[in-house]
N, C-alpha and C positions, 0 to 999 in steps of 0.2 A: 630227274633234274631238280636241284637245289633253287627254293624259293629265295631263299635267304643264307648268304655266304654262310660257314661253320666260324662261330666265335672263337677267338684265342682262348687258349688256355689261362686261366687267372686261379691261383692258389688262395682264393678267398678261405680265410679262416674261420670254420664253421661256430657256430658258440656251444653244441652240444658235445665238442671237443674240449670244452674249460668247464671242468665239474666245479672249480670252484665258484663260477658266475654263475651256474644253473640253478635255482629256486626247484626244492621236490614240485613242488606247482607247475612252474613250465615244463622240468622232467616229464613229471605225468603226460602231462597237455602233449606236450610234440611228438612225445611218442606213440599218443593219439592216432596223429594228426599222420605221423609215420605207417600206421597201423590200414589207414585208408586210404592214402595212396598205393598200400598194396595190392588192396582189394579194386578200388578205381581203375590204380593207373596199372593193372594185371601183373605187378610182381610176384603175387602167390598164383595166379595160374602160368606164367612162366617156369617158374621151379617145378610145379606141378607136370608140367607138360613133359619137360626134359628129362626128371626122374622118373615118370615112364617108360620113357626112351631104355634110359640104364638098367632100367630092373627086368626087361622086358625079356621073356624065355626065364625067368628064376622064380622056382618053384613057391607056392606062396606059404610054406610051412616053416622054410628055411628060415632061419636066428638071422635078424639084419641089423647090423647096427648103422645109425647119420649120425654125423657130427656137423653140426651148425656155429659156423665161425662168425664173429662178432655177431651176434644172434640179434640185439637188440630185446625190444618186448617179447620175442618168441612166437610173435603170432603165426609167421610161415612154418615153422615146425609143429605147432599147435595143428594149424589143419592138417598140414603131411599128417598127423598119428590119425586123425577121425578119417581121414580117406584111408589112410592104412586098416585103419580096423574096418571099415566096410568094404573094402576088396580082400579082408580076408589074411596080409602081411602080420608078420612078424617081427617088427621095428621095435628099435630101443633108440633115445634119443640122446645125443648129450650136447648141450648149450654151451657155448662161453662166449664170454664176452670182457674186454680190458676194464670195461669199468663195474666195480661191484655193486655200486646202486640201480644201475640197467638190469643187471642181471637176475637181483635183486626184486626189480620187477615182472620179471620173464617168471622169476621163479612163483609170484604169488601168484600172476596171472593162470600158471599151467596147473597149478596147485587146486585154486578156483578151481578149474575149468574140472578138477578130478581126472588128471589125467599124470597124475604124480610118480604112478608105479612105470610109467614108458620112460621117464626122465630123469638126468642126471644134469649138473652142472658143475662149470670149473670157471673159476678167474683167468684168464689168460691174453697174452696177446696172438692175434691170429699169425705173425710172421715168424713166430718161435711156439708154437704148441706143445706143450706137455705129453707127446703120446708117442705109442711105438709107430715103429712103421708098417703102413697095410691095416694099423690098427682098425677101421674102418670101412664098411663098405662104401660107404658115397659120404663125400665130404661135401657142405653147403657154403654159400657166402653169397649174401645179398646186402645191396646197398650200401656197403663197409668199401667198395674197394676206389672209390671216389676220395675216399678221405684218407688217401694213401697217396704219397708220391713214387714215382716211377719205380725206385728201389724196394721200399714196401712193397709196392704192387708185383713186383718178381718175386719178391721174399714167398709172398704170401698164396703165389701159383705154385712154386715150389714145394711148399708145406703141403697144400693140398693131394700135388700128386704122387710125394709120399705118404704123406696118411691115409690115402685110398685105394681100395683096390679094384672095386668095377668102375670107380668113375666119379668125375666132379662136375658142380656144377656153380658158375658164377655169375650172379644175377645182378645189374645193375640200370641205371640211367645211363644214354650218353651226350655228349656234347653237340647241342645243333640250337638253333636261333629260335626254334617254333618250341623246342622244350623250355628253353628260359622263360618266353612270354608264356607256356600255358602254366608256368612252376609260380612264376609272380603273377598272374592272378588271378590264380585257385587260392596260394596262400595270404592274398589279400581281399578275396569274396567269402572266404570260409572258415577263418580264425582269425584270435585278433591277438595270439599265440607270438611273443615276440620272438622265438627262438627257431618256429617256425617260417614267419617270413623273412627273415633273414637267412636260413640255412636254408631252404627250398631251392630259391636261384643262384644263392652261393655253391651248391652242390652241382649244378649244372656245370656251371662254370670251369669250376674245378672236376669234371667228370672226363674219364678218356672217349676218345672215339673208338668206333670199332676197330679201324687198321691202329690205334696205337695198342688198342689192348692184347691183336694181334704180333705184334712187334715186341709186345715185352713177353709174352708168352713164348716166342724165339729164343730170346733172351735165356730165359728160363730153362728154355729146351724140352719145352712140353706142348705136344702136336694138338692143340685145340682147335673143335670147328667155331666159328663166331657165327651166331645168330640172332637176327634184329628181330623186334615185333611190335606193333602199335603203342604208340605212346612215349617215344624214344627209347623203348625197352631193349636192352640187349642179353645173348649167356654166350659165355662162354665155356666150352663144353668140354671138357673128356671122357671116352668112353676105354676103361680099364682091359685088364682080361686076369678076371679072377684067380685062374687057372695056372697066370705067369705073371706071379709076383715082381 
């Protein structure tokens, strides 16, 4: 039972969507501040959890390629390689993201980290992708599909479940009354990040629920399970079959 009715849909327009008003400073900053909400609000152990799911039964020697669609800083594919390399996987990674100064970041960040030889990157947009089809074992997308409207948000299911072939996964926020208040203020207790408190509960707002994400994945025509999990986390899931392209 709902404490607090679900908000309308409001297409608030995020500011980390206008590269020209962004400052490298706030860039930095909010993708910070992006970076810990992953880890807080459990969007890198959501992707973590479910690309278990998909790789499960496949042999750990096997050549794996992910591809990570609007990747952002990179830090959820950064961990996926250190947990891959301690369970032993075979992963190669490749990044893109629409904007080149994001990516740009993801790239120093992974570079840093020495983890340069598992990674590639490309500029792209995630609803038109650059790649073959199947190209991919597991296709990723976190927190990008908020900042899509309804027809993106098909474009960009679609792309996934032809560029993958065991399986996707789509990790995001959704829309409910208790994520707005906990989104404004954490990002008004914990940075003073303009681009931050304003996209935090703008992103809510603008986030789907699970039956709509459900709904356009119909749309789509691609049989996804929807699953929620603390923090108003949702994925949405497919599970491929290698075997039948």
């Amino acid at each position: 039972m709902r404490i607090f009715p679900t908000p309308p849909y409001k297409n608030v327009p995020e500011l980390l969507d206008s590269p020209g008003e962004v400052s490298e400073r706030d860039l930095s900053h909010t993708l910070r501040d992006i970076r810990r909400a992953n880890i807080f609000g459990m969007g890198t152990w959501v992707v973590k959890h479910h690309l278990k799911s998909i790789l499960k039964g496949v042999p750990r020697e096997e050549p794996l390629r992910i591809l990570d669609l609007a990747t952002g800083s990179g830090d959820i594919p950064e961990e996926l390689c250190r947990w891959g390399r301690r369970n032993g996987y075979n992963i190669r990674f490749v990044l893109t993201d629409i904007s080149p100064a994001i990516l740009e970041v993801a790239r120093e960040r992974i570079m840093k980290a020495g983890l340069g030889e598992e990674f590639s990157f490309s500029v792209c947009d995630a609803c038109s992708a650059p790649f073959d089809d199947k190209e991919f074992d597991v296709v990723l997308c976190s927190l990008a599909l908020h900042h899509l409207d309804r027809k993106q948000a098909k474009d960009v299911i679609t792309e996934m479940h032809r560029l993958s072939r065991r399986g996707f996964v789509i990790n995001d926020v959704y829309r409910a009354q208790g994520a707005w208040l906990l989104a404004w203020l954490l990002t008004h207790l914990t940075t003073t990040n303009r681009l931050t408190r304003h996209d935090g509960p703008a992103s809510v707002l603008r986030a789907f629920t699970p039956r709509e994400v459900m709904r356009i994945a119909e749309r789509a025509r691609v049989p996804v399970k929807l699953h929620t999990h603390p923090f108003w986390r949702m994925a949405a899931v497919w599970h491929g079959d290698p075997n039948n392209p």
